[in-house]
C-alpha positions, 0 to 999 in steps of 0.5 A: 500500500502506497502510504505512511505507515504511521497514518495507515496505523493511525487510520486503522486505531481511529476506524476501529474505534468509529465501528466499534458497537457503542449506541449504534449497533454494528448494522446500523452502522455499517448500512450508514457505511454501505450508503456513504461508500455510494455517496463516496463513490468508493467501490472497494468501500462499497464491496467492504460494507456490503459484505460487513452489512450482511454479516452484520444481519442486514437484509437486502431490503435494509440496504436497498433502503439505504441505498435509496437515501443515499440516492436522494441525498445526492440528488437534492444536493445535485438539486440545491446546487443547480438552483443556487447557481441558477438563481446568481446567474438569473440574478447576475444576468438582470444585474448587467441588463440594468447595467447596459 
């Protein structure tokens, strides 16, 4: 693996303690790491948390519910976005009409 071993020993110490059953239980947790991995575009994440999500216990179902909320969060984000820019250009635009 291409990187620092003292990061690598420190990512691996801060991961462990993250999925580490604490108040969310460890299906839970890693159905919020299978959708993030999507969100992430990762897909050796994708591959790790799907399998971990199901020795976890999740069922298909679960995940493609997670997966659907992950879908909508980067489809309202996509939204959000192309309004915002949108809206200053409109709004740039009768700027610079008043202007001529």
């Amino acid at each position: 693996m291409f990187i620092l071993k003292e990061i690598n020993d420190l990512y691996y110490k801060f991961s462990s303690k993250v999925y580490k059953e604490n108040i969310l239980n460890k299906k839970t947790k890693e159905l919020i790491a299978l959708a993030c991995s999507v969100m992430a575009d990762c897909v050796p994440c994708i591959h790790y948390h799907y399998k971990a999500a199901v020795e976890a216990g999740a069922t298909k179902e679960e995940m493609a519910e997670a997966f659907a909320i992950s879908m909508s969060v980067s489809s309202g984000s996509k939204q959000a976005k192309y309004t915002s820019v949108i809206s200053d250009l409109e709004r740039n635009k009768s700027i610079n009409n008043k202007s001529e």
